[in-house]
BATI-224664 format. One line per 4 residues: number of its first residue (from 1); for each residue x negated, y negated, z of N, C-alpha, C. Coordinates in pm, 1 decimal. Layout:
N
NUM) X Y Z X Y Z X Y Z ~ ...
***
This chain:
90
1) 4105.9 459.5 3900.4 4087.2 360.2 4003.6 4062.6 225.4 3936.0 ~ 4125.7 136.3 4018.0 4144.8 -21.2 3940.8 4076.4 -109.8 4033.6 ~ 3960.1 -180.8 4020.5 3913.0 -292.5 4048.8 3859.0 -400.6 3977.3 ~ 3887.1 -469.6 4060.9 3875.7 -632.7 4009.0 3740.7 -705.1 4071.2
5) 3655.3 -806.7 3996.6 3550.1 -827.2 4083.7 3559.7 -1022.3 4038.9 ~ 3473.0 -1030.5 4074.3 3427.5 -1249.6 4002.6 3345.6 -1237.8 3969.8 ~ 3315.2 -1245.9 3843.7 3225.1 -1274.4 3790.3 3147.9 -1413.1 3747.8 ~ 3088.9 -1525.5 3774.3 3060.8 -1607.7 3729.0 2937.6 -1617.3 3666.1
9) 2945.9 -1594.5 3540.1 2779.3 -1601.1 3449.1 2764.2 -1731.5 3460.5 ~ 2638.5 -1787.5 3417.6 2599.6 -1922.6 3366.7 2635.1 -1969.8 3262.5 ~ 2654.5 -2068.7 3241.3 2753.0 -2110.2 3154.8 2665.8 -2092.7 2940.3 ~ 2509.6 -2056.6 2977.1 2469.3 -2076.5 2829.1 2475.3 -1851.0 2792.4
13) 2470.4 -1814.8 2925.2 2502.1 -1637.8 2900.3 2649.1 -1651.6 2869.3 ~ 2718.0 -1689.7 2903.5 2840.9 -1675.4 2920.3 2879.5 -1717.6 2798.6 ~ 2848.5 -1823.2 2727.2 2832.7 -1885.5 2593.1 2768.9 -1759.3 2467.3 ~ 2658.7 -1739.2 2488.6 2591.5 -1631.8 2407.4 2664.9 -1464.4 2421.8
17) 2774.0 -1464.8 2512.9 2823.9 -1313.8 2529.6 2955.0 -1344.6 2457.0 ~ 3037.0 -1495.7 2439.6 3128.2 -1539.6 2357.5 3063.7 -1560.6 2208.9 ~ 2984.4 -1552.2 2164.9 2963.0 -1581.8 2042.4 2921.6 -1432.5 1966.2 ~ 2846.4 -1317.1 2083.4 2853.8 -1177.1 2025.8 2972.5 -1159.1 2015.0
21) 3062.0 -1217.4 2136.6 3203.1 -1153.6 2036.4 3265.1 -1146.7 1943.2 ~ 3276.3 -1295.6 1909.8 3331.2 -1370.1 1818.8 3280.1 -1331.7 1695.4 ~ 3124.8 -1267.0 1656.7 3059.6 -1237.2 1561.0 3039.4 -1078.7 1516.5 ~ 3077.1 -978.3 1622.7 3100.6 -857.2 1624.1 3261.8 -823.2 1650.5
25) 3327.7 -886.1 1627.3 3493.0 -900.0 1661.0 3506.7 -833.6 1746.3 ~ 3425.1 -781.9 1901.5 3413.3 -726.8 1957.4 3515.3 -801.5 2150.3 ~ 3579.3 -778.2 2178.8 3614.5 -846.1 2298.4 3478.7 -849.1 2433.6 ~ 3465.1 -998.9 2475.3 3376.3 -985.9 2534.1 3424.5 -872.9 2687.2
29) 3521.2 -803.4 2721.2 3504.7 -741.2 2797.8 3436.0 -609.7 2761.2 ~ 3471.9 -564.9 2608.2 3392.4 -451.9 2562.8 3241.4 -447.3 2548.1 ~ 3217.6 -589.4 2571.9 3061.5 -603.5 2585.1 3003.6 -605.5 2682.3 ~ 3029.6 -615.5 2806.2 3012.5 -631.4 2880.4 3015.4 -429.9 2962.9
33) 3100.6 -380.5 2911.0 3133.4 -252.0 2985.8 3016.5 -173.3 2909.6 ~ 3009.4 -219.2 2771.1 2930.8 -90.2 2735.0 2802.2 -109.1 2713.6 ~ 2778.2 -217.5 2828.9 2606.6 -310.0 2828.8 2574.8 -242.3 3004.5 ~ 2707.1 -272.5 3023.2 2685.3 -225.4 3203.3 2679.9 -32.0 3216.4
37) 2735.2 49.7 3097.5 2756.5 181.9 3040.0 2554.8 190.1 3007.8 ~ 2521.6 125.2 2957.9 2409.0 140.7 2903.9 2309.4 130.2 3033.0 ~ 2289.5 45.1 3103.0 2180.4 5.6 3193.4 2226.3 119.7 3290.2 ~ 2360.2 223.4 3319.2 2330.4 276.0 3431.8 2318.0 423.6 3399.2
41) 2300.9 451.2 3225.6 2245.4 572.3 3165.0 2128.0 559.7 3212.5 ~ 2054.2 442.9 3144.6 1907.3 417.6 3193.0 1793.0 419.9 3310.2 ~ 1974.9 384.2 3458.7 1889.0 369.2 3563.3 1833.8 534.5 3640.6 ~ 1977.2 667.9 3553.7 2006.9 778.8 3582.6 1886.1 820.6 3532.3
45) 1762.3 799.1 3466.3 1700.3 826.0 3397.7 1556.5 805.5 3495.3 ~ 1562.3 718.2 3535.9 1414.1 690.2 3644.5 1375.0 826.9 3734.9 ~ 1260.9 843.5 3707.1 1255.0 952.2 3840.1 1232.2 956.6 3958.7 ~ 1300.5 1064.6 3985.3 1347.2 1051.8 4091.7 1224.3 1083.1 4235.5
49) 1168.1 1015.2 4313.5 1082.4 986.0 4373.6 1079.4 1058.6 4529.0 ~ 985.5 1166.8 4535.1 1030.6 1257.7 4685.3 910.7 1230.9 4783.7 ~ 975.9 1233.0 4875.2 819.8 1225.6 4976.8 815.1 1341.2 5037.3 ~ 670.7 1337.8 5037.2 576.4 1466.8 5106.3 549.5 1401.3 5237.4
53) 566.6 1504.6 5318.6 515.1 1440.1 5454.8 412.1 1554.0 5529.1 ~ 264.7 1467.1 5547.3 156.8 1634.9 5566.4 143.1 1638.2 5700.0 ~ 46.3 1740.7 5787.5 28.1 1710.3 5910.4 -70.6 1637.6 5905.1 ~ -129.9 1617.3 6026.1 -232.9 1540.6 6022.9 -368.1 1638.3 5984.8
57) -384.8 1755.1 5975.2 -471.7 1874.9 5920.0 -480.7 1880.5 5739.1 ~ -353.6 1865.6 5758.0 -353.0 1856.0 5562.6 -380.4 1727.1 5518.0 ~ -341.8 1626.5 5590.3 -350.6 1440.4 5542.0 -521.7 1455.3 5573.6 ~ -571.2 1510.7 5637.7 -714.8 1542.8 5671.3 -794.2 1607.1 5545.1
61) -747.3 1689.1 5478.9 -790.6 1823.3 5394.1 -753.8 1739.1 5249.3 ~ -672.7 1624.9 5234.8 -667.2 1570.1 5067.7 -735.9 1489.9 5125.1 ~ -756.0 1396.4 5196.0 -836.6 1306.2 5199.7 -1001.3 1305.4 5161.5 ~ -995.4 1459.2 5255.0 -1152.2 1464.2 5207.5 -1188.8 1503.0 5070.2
65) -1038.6 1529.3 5003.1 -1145.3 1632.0 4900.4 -1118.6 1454.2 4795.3 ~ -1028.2 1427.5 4842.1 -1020.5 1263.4 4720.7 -1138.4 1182.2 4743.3 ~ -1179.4 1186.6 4876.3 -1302.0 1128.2 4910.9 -1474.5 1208.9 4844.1 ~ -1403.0 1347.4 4850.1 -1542.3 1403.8 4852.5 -1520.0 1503.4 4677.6
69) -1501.7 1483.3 4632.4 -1408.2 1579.7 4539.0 -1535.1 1663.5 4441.0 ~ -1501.4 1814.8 4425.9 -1583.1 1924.3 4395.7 -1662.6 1878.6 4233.2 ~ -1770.4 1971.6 4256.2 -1781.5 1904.0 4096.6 -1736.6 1993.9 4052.9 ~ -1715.1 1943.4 3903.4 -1624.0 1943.7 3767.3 -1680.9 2109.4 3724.9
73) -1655.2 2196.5 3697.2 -1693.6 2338.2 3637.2 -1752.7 2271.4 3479.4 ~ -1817.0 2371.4 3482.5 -1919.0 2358.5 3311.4 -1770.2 2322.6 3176.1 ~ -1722.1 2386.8 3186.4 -1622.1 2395.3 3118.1 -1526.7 2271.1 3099.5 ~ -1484.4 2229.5 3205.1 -1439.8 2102.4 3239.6 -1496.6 1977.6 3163.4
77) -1647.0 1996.0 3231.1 -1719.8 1892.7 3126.2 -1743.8 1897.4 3021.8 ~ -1736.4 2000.3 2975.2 -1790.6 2043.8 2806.6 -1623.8 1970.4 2747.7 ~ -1511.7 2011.2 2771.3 -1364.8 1961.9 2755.0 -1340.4 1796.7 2763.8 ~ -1391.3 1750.9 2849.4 -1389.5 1597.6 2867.7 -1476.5 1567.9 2784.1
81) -1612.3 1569.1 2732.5 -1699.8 1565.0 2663.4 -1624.5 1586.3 2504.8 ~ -1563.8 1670.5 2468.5 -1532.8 1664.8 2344.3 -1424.3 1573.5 2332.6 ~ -1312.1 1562.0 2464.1 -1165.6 1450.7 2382.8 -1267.2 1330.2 2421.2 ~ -1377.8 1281.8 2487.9 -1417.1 1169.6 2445.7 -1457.5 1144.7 2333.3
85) -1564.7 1194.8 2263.0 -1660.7 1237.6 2129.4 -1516.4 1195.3 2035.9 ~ -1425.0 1240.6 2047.7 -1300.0 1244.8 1923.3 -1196.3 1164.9 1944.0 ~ -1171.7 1100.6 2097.4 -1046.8 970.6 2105.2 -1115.4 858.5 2149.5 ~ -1263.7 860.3 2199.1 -1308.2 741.0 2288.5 -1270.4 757.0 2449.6
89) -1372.7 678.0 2490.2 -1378.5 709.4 2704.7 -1275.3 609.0 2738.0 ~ -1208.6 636.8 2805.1 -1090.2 567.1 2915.9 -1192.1 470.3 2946.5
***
């Protein structure tokens, strides 16, 4: 599939994407494809973001416990207690 688009950069990008060329003997369209190749590896890469949707019984039941939240088991603290002692407290 063949498309065509307009591109108009600014004239000092447009300047600096002619001079990678010119200095990587690279054609500025090859720079351009495998810059636009790169950013949409990158964007494939973000994660990917789902929503939970609760009833109003469960939006009830995290709330309280974020609000009210259990204490920590012996163990727990003894564990937080040592990676502080050996990396430093958040």
């Amino acid at each position: 599939m063949e498309s065509t688009f307009s591109w108009k950069p600014e004239p000092a990008l447009l300047q600096k994407l002619i001079n990678l060329a010119e200095s990587t003997g690279q054609a500025p369209e090859e720079i351009v494809t495998e810059a636009v190749k790169l950013y949409l590896d990158k964007q494939s890469e973000k994660p990917v973001i789902e929503k939970i949707v609760l009833s109003e019984r469960d939006w009830d039941i995290m709330v309280s416990a974020l609000e009210n939240p259990p204490e920590a088991p012996e163990a727990l603290k003894v564990a937080i207690k040592e990676h502080q002692d050996k990396y430093g407290k958040w």
